[in-house]
Steps between C-alpha positions, in 0.01 A plus 500: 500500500253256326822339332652449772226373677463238172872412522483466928210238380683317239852489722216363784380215202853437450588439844195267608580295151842450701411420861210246312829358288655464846252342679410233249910426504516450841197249434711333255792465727326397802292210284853370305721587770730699282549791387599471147295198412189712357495877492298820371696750349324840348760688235445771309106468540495132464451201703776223468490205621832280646602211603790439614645781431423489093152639326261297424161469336214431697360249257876322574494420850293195637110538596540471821771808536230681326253407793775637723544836351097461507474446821714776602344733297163410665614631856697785367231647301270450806708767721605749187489844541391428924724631750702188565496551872098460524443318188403177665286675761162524242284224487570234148319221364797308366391216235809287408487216231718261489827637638703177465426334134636219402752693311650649842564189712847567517440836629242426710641554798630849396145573413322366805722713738440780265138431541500482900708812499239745307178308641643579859549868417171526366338300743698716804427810322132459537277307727219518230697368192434171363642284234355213266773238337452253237729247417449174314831331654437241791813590688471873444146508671713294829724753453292809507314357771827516726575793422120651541562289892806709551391860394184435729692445778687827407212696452337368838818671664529833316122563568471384846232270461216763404343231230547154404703427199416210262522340167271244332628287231250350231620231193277487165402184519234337197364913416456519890711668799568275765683549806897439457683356765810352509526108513669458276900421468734705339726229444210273361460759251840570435531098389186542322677767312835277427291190381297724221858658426616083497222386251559834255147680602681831639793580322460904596631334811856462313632790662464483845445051565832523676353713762196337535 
């Protein structure tokens, strides 16, 4: 009896390990809208990664991919070994850093949706759950900031107006917090971001100028 109890608890190891593996692949297909592009595999007791269909070292894919697998990882681990169905419904303090570096501008609308999707399940799960997010990217704080508009409208639905729902946004301004609002334009910023790329002062920029 007490072996099998020991292998019921290592088959019950083995199969969380999986559904985690799963969860943080659907992640990665939801954020690069594919299902091959970046993958988790776990053979023979270890973790493999792919992409594209080959293996691949870790250290060998770009930083921001890493963020991505990060990022995924993040929620996943949140919700491991909780009943899926009422995961959501305890109360989180989410802190996020920097979910869109400048390494993931190509993906960043991948990750943003990706973002909205888990901070609305969280957020719906629980009335009491709260998040903090950093970011040091202009555009990603706009960003965030529409999406914070939208899952407060959401929220104001699902719980029938029994509280307010709000956000405050602060910039570190000088070694002091001031209020962040949004006056300025994105497409301001945007040129601001072609003329350094123009006079050679952001070349880390190379990859995604086109875009921009």
């Amino acid at each position: 009896t007490e072996k099998q109890n020991r292998l019921d608890e290592l088959n019950a190891q083995r199969d969380s390990i999986h559904i985690a593996i799963d969860v943080i692949n659907d992640g990665l297909k939801y954020i690069f809208f594919s299902a091959n592009r970046m993958q988790i595999q776990l053979k023979d007791g270890v973790y493999k990664l792919l992409c594209n269909g080959q293996a691949v070292r870790p250290k060998d894919v770009s930083v921001g991919e890493r963020n991505i697998i990060g990022l995924c990882y993040f929620f996943t681990n949140i919700l491991q070994r909780k009943n899926k169905n009422f995961a959501y419904n305890e109360e989180y303090l989410l802190v996020i850093d920097d979910p869109v570096s400048s390494y993931d501008l190509e993906n960043k609308i991948g990750i943003l949706s990706y973002l909205k999707y888990q901070l609305g399940m969280f957020f719906l799960g629980n009335i009491e759950t709260k998040s903090i997010l950093l970011t040091h990217d202009l555009l990603t704080a706009i960003d965030i900031q529409k999406i914070l508009d939208e899952l407060i409208a959401e929220c104001k639905v699902n719980f029938n107006g029994q509280r307010d729902f709000l956000y405050v946004s602060y910039e570190l301004h000088k070694c002091h917090f001031d209020r962040f609002t949004n006056t300025r334009n994105e497409y301001t910023e945007l040129l601001k971001l072609i003329y350094e790329y123009g006079n050679g002062k952001a070349n880390e920029q190379g990859t995604y100028i086109g875009n921009i």
